[in-house]
C-alpha positions as CSV (number, residue, x, y, z in Angstrom):
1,X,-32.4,0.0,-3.3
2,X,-29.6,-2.6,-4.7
3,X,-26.5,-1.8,-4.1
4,X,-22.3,-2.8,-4.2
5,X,-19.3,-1.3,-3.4
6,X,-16.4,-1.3,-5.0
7,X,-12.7,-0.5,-4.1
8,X,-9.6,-0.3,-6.1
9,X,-6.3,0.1,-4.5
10,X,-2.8,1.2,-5.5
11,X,0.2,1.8,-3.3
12,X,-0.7,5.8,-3.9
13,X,-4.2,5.8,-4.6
14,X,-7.4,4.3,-3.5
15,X,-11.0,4.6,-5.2
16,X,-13.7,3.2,-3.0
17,X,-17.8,3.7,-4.8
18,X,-21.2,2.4,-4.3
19,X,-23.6,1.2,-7.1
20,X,-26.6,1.6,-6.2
21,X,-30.1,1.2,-8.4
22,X,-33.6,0.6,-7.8
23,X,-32.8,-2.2,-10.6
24,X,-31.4,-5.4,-9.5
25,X,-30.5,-6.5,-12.2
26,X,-28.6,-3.8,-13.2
27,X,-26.6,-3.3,-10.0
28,X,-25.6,-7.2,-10.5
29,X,-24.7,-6.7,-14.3
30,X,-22.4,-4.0,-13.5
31,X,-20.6,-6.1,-10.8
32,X,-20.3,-9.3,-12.8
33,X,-19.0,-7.3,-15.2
34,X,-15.6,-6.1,-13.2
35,X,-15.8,-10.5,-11.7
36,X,-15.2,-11.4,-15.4
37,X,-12.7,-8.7,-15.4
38,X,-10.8,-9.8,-12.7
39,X,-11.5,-13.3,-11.9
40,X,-13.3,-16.3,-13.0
41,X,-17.4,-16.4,-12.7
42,X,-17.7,-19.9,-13.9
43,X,-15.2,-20.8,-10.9
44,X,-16.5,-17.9,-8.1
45,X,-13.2,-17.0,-7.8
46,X,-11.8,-13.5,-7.7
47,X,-8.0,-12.2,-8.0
48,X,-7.6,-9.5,-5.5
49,X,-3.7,-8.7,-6.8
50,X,-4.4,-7.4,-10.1
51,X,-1.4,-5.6,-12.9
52,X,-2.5,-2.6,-14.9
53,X,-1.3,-4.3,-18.2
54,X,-2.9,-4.0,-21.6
55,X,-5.4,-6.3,-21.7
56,X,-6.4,-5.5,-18.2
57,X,-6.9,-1.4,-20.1
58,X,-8.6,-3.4,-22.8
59,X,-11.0,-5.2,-20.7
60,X,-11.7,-1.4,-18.4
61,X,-12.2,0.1,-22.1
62,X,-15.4,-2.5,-23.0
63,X,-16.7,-2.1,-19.6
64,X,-17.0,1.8,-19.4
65,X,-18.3,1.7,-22.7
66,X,-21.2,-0.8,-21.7
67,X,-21.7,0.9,-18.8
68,X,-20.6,5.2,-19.0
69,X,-24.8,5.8,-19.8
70,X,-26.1,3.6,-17.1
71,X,-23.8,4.7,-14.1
72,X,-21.6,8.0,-15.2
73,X,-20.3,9.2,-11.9
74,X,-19.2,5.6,-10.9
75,X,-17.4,4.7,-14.8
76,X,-16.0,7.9,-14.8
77,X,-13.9,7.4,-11.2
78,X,-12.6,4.4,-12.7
79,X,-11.7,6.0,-15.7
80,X,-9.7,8.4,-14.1
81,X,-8.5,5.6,-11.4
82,X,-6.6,3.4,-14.3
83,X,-4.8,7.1,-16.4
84,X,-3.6,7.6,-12.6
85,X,-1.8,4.1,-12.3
86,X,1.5,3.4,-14.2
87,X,1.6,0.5,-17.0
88,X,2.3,-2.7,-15.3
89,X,1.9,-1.3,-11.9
90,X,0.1,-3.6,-9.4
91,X,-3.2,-2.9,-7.2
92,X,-5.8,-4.8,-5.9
93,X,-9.5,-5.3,-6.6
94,X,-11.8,-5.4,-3.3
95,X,-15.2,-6.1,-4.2
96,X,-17.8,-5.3,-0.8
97,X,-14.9,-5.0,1.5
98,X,-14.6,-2.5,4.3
99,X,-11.0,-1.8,4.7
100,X,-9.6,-0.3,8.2
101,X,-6.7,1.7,8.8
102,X,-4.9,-1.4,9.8
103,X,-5.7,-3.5,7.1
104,X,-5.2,-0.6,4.4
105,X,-1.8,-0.2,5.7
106,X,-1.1,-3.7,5.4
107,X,-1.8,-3.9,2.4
108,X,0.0,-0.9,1.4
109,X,2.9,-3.1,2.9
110,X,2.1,-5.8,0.4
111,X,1.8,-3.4,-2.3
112,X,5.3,-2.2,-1.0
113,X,7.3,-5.4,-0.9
114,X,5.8,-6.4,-4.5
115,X,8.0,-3.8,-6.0
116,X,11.1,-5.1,-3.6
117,X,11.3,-2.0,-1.9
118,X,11.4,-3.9,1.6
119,X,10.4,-7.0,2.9
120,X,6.9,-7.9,4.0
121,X,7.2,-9.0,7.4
122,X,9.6,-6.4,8.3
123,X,7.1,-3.1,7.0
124,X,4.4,-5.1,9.2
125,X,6.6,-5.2,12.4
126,X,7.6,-1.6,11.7
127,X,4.3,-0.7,11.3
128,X,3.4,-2.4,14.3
129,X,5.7,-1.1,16.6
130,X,4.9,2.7,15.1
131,X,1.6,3.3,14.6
132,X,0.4,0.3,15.7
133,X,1.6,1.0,19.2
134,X,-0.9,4.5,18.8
135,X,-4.0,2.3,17.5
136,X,-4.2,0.1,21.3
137,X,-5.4,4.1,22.5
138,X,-7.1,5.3,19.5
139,X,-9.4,4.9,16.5
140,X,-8.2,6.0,13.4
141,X,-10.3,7.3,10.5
142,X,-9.6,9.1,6.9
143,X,-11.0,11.3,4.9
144,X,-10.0,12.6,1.7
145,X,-9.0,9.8,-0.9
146,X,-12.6,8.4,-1.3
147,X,-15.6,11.0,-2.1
148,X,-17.6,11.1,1.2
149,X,-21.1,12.6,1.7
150,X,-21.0,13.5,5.4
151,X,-24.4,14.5,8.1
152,X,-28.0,13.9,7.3
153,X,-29.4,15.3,3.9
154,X,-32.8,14.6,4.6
155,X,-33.3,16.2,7.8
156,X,-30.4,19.1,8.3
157,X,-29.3,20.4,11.1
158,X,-26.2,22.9,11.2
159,X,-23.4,21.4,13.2
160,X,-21.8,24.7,13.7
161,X,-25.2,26.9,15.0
162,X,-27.8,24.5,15.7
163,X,-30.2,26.2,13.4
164,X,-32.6,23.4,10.9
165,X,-33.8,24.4,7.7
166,X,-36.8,26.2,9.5
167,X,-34.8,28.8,10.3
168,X,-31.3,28.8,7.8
169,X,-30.9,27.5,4.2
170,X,-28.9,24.8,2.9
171,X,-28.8,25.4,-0.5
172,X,-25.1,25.5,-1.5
173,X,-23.0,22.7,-1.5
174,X,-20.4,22.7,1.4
175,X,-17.4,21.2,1.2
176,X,-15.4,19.7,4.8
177,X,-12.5,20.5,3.4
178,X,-11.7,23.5,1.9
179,X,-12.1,23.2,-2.1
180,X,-9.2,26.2,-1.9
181,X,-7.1,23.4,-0.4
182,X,-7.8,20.9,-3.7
183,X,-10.6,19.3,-1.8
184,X,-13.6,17.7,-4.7
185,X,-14.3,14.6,-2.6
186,X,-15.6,15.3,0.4
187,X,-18.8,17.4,1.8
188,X,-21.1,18.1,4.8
189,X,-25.0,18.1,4.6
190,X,-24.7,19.7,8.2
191,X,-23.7,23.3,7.5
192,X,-26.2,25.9,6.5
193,X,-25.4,28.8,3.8
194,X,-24.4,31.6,6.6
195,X,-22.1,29.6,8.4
196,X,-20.6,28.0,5.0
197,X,-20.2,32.0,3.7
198,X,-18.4,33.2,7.6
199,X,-16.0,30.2,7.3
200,X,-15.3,31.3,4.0
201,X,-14.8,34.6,4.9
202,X,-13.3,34.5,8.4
203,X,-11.1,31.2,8.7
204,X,-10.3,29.5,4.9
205,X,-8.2,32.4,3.3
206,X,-5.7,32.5,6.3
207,X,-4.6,28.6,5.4
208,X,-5.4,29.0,1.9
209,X,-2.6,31.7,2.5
210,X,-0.8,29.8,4.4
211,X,-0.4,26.8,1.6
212,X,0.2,29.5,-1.1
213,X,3.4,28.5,-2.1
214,X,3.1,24.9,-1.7
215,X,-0.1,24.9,-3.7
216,X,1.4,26.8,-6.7
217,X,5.1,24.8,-6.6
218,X,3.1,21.8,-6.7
219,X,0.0,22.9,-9.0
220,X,-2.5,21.6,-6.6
221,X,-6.1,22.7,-8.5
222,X,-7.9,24.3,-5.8
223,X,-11.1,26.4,-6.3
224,X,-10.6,28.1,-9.8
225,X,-7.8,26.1,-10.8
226,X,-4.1,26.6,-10.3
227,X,-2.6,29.6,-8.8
228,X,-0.4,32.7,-9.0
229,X,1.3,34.2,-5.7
230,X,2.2,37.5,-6.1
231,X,3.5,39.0,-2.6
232,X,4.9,42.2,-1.6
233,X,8.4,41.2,-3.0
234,X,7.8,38.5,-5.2
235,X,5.3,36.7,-7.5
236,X,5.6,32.9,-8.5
237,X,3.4,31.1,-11.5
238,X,3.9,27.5,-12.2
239,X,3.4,26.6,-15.8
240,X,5.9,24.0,-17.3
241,X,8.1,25.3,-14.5
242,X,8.0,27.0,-11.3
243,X,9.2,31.1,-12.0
244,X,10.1,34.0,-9.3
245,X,10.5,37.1,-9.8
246,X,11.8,39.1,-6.9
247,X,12.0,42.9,-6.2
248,X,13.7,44.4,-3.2
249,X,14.0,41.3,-1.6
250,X,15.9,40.4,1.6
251,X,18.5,37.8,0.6
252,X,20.8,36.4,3.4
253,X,24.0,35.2,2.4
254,X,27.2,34.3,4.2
255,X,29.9,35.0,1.0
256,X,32.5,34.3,3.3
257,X,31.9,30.8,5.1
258,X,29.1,29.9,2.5
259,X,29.3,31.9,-0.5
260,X,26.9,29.7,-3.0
261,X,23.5,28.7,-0.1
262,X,21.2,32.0,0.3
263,X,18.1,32.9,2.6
264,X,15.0,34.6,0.9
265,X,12.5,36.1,3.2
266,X,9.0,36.0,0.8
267,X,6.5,38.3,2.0
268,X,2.5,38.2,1.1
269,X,0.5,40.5,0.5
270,X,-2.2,39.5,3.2
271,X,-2.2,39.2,6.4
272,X,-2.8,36.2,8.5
273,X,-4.4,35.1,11.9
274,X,-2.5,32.5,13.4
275,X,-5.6,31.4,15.7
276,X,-8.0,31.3,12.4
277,X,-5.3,28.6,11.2
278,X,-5.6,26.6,13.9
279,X,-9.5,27.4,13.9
280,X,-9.9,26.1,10.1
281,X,-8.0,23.0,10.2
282,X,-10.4,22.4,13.8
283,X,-13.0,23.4,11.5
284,X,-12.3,20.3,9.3
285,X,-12.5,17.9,11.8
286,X,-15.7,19.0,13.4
287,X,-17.1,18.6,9.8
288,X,-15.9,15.3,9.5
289,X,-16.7,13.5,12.9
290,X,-20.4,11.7,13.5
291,X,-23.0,13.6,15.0
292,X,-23.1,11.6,18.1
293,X,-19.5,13.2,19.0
294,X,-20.3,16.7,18.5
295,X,-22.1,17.3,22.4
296,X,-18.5,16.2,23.5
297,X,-17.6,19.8,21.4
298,X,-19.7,22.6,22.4
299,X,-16.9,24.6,23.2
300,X,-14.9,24.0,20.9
301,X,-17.5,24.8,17.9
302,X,-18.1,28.2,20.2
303,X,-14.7,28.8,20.0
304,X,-14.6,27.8,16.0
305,X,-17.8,30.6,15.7
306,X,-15.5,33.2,17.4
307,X,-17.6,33.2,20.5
308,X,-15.3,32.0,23.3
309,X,-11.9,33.3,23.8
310,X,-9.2,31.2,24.2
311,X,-5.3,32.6,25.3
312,X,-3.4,29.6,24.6
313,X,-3.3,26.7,22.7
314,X,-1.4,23.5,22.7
315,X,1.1,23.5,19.9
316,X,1.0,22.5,16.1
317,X,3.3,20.1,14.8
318,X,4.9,20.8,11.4
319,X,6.9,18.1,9.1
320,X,8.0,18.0,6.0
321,X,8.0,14.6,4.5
322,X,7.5,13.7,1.0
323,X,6.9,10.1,2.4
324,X,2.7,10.4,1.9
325,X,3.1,13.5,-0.4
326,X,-0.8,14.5,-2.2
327,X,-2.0,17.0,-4.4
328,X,-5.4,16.7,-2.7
329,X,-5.7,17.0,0.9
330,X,-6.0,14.9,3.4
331,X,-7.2,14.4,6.7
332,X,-6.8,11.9,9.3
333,X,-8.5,11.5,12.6
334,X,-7.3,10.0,15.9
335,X,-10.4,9.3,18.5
336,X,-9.5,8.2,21.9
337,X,-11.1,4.6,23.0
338,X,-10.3,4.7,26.7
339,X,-10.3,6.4,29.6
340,X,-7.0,7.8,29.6
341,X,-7.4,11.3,30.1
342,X,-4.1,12.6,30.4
343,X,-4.0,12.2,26.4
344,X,-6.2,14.1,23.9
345,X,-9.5,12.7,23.0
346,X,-8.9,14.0,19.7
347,X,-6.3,14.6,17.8
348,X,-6.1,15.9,14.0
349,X,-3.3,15.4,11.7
350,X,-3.4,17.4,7.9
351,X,-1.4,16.7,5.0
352,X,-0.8,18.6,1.6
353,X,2.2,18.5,-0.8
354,X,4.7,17.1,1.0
355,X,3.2,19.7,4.1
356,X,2.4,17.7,7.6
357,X,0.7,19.2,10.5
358,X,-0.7,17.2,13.4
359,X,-2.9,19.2,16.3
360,X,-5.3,18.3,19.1
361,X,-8.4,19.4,18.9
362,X,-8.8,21.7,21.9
363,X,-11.6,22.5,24.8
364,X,-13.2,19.0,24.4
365,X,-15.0,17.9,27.2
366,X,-13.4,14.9,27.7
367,X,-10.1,16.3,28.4
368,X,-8.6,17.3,31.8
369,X,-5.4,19.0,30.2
370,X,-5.2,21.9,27.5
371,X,-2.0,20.4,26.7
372,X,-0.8,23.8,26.7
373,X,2.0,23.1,29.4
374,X,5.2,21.2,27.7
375,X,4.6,18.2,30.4
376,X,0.6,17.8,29.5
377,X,2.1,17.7,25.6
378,X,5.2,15.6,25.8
379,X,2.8,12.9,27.5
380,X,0.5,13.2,24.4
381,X,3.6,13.1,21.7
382,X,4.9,9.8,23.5
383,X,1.7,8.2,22.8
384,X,1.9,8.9,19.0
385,X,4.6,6.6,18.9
386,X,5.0,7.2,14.9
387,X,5.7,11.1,15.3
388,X,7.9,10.9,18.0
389,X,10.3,8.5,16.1
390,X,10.6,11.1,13.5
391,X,13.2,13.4,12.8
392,X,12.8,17.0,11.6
393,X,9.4,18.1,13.4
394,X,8.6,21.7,14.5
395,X,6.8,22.8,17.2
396,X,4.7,26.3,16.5
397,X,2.8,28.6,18.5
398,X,-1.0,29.7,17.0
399,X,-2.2,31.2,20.2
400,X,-2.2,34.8,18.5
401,X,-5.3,35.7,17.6
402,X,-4.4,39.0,15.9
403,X,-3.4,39.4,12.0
404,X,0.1,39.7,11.3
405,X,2.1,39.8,8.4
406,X,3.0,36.3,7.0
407,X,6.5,35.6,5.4
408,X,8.2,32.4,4.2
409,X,11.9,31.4,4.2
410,X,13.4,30.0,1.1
411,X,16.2,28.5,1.1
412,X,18.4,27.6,-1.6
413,X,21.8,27.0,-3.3
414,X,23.6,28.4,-6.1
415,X,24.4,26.0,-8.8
416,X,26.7,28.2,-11.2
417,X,27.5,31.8,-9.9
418,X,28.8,33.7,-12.9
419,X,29.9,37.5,-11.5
């Protein structure tokens, strides 16, 4: 099998595809054709910064044409790669190169100070002294901007009951991520039907619930396409614009001191288990990591299956930032590389819209904390150098493990208030 990859990178976006044929000669054709594209064959030389201009959608245009029959599900990322950038806005072409966290956000950096947002050398010291600080402890991977095939499709094993196709089926296709949560890039070969069918059941609706409104303000097309909210004293639908209707709602509003700002309580119609939050977005991770970390999980995934009862749990972090804002979600993975075990092992951090929420990943067994205790967790936060120079975090509780009802704040202010 011959194969190249290819990765095309914006300041916002990032595609990332192999090619891959029996045919050499095809495989080659394909990526000579993007060289000519975006460098010089004769020369061997390649332009990395490239400008989405008119000749550049020109040259795209031929080469999808040559190529749409030969290799659809490659041509037709890139055809939806370029209507996503901006005329005349810059990226970079990165022909068989494995980019790292480090050198993504680099470049993002470069990408940054091209459109004289900030210099260079600064973002890089920033970034350094941030998140780079966070990398000397951990490994960081990503999942979510780049389709991703996870596990072992030949010979499957469940991750989350142990139980091979002698004994289960594996006939549906799973996806890591919720696909309620926008998720169509990224899915596990290593979780059978049942356990794909209990998660759906048991775990997803509760933060499927808990995004509501985000994913309907900001139309993120989950699993049947965009959605309407209607809650026990509301409903929203986002067409051309966002619309609520209220009835008997609970408004808060201080006429005296601050007659035109208002509090809405919105309350859904579902209930919601605050544990099966945390479980689903632990749920995510274990689905993502390689199979040679999951012994270090067994509790955890016991835990996940509803089979070990935990009281407690360290705390969720909450943000919101429009800083890394995404209609599809995304997940990000921190993975301990020493011995320290007075900080997590692993820690997960989710975003959607412009939502945030970073969380460790509990009962591993190469913890000695539960980070429960506010000491145990204010060591781990002051690790994570690039959280704890934030502003504006909260710090939740999702130890209950009953169903409660689930109600959102809105806040808001009164533009023209005609009586």
């Amino acid at each position: 099998m011959w194969l190249s990859k290819i990765t095309f990178k914006s300041l916002n976006d990032t595609l990332s595809f192999l090619v891959k044929s029996e045919n050499k000669e095809l495989v080659d054709d394909f990526t000579f054709g993007l060289y000519e594209i975006f460098g010089n064959i004769e020369t061997r030389k390649i332009n990395a910064l490239q400008i989405n201009d008119l000749d550049t959608k020109i040259k795209i245009n031929k080469f999808i044409d040559k190529f749409k029959s030969k290799f659809p599900p490659s041509v037709n990322q890139i055809i939806s790669y370029f209507n996503r950038l901006e005329i005349n806005e810059y990226f970079l072409f990165l022909p068989n190169i494995e980019l790292t966290i480090q050198n993504s956000n680099r470049l993002n950096n470069y990408l940054r100070s091209l459109k004289g947002e900030e210099n260079f050398e600064k973002l890089n010291a920033d970034f350094e002294n941030t998140i780079g600080k966070t990398l000397n402890s951990y490994n960081l991977r990503a999942f979510g901007g780049v389709r991703a095939f996870i596990g072992n499709k030949e010979n499957r094993k469940c991750r989350f009951c142990g139980k091979g196709e002698d004994k289960t089926t594996f006939k549906n296709k799973a996806h890591a991520i919720s696909e309620g949560l926008g998720n169509k890039k990224v899915f596990l070969y290593d979780e059978c039907d049942a356990c794909n069918d209990k998660f759906s059941i048991e775990l997803e609706p509760d933060l499927i619930n808990f995004f509501s409104i985000f994913r309907t303000f900001y139309d993120v097309k989950g699993k049947g396409g965009n959605k309407k909210i209607k809650g026990k004293n509301f409903e929203i639908t986002k067409n051309e614009n966002v619309e609520i209707k209220f009835t008997n709602i609970e408004s808060r509003r201080d006429v005296e001191n601050n007659p035109n700002e208002y509090n809405l309580k919105l309350e859904l119609q579902d209930k919601v288990n605050s544990q099966d939050i945390y479980r689903c977005l632990v749920k995510f991770c274990i689905s993502v990591i390689d199979e040679s970390e999951l012994q270090k999980f067994s509790k955890t995934i016991d835990w996940i299956n509803k089979n070990l009862k935990v009281d407690s749990l360290p705390k969720i972090g909450e943000l919101i930032s429009y800083q890394h804002f995404t209609t599809e979600p995304k997940l990000f993975l921190y993975i301990r590389k020493n011995d320290n075990k007075k900080i997590p092992y692993m820690v997960g951090e989710f975003h959607l819209t412009c939502k945030l929420l970073t969380f460790i990943i509990p009962l591993c067994d190469e913890d000695e904390n539960d980070f429960v205790h506010k000491a145990d967790f204010n060591t781990f936060w002051k690790e994570f150098h690039h959280y704890s120079k934030v502003k504006g975090w909260v710090f939740n509780d999702y130890s209950s493990d009953k169903e409660r009802d689930f109600t959102f704040s809105l806040d808001g202010k009164i533009v023209n208030d005609k009586k």
